[in-house]
RODREN-502405 format. One record per residue: x, z, y of N, C-alpha, C in turn. Coordinates in steps of 0.001 Angstrom, whole numbers. Atoms other than C-alpha are relative to their C-alpha. Layout:
N
n_c1 X; n_c3 Z; n_c2 Y; ca_c1 X; ca_c3 Z; ca_c2 Y; c_c1 X; c_c3 Z; c_c2 Y
...
END
This chain:
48
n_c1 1008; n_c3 784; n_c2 -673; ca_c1 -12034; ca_c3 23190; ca_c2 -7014; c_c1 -1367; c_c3 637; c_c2 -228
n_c1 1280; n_c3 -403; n_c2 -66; ca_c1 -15433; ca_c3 24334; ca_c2 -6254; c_c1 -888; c_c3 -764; c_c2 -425
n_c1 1093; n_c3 876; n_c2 243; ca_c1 -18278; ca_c3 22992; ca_c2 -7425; c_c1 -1451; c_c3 421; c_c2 362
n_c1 984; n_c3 -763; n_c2 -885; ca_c1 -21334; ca_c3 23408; ca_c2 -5254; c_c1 -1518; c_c3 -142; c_c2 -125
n_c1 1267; n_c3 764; n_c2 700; ca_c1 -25053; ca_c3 23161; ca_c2 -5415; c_c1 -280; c_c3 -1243; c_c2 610
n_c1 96; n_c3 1520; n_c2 -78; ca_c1 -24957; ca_c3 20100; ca_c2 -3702; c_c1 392; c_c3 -951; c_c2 -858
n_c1 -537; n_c3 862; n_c2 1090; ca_c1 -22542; ca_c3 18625; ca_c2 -5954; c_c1 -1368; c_c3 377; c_c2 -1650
n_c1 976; n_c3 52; n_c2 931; ca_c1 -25316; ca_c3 19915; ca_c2 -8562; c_c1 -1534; c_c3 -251; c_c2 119
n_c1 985; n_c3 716; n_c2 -562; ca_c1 -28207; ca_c3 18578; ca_c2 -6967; c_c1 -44; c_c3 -1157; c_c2 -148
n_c1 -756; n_c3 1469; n_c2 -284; ca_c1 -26762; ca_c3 15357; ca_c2 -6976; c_c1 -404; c_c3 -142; c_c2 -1268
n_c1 -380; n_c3 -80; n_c2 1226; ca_c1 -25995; ca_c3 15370; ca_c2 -10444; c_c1 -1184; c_c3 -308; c_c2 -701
n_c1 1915; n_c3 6; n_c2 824; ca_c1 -29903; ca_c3 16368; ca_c2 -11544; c_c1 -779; c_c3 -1552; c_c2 238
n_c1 455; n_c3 1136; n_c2 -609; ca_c1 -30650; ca_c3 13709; ca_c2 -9282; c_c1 125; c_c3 -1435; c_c2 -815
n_c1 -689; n_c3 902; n_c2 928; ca_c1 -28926; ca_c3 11264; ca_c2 -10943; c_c1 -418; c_c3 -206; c_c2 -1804
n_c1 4; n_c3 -139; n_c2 1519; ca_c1 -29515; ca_c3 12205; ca_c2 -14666; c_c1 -1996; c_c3 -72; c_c2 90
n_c1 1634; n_c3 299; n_c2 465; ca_c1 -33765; ca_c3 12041; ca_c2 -13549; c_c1 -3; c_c3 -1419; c_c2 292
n_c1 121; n_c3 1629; n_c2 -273; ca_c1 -33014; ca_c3 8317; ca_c2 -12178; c_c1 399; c_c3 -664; c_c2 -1319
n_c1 -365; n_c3 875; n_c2 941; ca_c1 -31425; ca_c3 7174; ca_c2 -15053; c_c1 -1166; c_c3 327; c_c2 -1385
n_c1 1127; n_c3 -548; n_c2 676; ca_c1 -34257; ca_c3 9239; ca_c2 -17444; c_c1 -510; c_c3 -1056; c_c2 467
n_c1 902; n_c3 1027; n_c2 -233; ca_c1 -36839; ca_c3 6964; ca_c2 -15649; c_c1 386; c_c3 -1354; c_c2 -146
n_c1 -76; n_c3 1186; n_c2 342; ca_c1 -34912; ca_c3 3787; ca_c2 -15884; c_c1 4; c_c3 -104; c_c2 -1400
n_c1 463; n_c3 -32; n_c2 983; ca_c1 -34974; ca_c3 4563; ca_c2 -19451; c_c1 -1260; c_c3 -404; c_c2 -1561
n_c1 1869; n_c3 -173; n_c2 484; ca_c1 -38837; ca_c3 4869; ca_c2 -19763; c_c1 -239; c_c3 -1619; c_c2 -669
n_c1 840; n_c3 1489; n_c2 608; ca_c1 -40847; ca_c3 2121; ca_c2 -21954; c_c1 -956; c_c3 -185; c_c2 1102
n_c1 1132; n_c3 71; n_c2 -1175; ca_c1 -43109; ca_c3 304; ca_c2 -19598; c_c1 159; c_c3 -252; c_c2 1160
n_c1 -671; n_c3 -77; n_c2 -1431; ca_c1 -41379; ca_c3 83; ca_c2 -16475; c_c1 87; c_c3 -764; c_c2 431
n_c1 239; n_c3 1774; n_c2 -182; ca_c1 -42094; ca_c3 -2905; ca_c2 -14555; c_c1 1635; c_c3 -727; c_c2 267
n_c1 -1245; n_c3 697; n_c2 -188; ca_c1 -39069; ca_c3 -5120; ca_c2 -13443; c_c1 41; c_c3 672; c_c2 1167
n_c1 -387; n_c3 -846; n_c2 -1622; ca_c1 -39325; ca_c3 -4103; ca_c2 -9531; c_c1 429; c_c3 1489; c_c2 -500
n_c1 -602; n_c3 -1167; n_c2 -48; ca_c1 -39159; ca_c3 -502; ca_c2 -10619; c_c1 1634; c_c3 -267; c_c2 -708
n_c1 -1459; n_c3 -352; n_c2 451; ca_c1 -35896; ca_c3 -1008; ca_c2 -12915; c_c1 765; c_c3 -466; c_c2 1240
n_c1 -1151; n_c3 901; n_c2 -998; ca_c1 -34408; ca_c3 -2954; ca_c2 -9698; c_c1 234; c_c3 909; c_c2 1274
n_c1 126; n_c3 -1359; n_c2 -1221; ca_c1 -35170; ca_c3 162; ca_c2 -7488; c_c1 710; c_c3 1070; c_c2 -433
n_c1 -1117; n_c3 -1333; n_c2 184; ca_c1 -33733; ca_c3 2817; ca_c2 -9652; c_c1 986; c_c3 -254; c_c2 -275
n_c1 -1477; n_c3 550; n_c2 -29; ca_c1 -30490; ca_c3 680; ca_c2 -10426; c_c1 219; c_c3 298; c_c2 1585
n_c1 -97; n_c3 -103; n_c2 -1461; ca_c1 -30189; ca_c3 560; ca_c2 -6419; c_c1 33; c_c3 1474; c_c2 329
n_c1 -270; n_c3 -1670; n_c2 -240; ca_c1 -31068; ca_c3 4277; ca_c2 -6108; c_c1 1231; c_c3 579; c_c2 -606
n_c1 -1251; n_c3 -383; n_c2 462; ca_c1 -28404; ca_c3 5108; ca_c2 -8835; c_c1 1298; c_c3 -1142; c_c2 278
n_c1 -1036; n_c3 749; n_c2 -13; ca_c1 -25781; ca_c3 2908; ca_c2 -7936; c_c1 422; c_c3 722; c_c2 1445
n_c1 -357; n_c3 -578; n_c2 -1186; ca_c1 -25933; ca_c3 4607; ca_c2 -4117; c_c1 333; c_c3 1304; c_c2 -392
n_c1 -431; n_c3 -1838; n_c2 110; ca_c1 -26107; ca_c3 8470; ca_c2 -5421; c_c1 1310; c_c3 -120; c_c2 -932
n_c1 -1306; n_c3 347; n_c2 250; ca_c1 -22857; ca_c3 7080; ca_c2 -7540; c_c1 584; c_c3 -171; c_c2 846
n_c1 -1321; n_c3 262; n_c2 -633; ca_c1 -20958; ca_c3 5955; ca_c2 -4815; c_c1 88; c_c3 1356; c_c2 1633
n_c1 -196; n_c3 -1190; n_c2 -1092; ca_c1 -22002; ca_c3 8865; ca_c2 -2689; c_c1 783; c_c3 1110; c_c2 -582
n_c1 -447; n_c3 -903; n_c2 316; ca_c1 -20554; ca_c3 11030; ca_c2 -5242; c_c1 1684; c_c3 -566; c_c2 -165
n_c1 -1112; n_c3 897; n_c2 447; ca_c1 -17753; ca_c3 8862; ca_c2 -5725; c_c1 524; c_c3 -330; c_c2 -1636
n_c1 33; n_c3 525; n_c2 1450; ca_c1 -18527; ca_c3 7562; ca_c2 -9281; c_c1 346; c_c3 -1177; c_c2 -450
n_c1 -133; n_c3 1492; n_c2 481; ca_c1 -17744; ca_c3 4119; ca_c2 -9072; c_c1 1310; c_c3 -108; c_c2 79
END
């Protein structure tokens, strides 16, 4: 199986959304935006 730079694009993608939901400080709307963002680039990769 190949693994492509899309599939590693994705990936980065993913690992800076969850970095920022991380962060101290982060209001409530933002954590409710990057759950939503990562929960879609999961099921686009087929993570769920």
């Amino acid at each position: 199986m190949r693994y492509t730079c899309a599939e590693y694009r994705e990936e980065m993608m993913l690992i800076g959304l969850r970095k920022q939901l991380n962060q101290e400080g982060i209001s409530e709307e933002k954590k409710k935006e990057l759950i939503k963002q990562i929960k879609k680039l999961e099921a686009e990769m087929d993570m769920t």
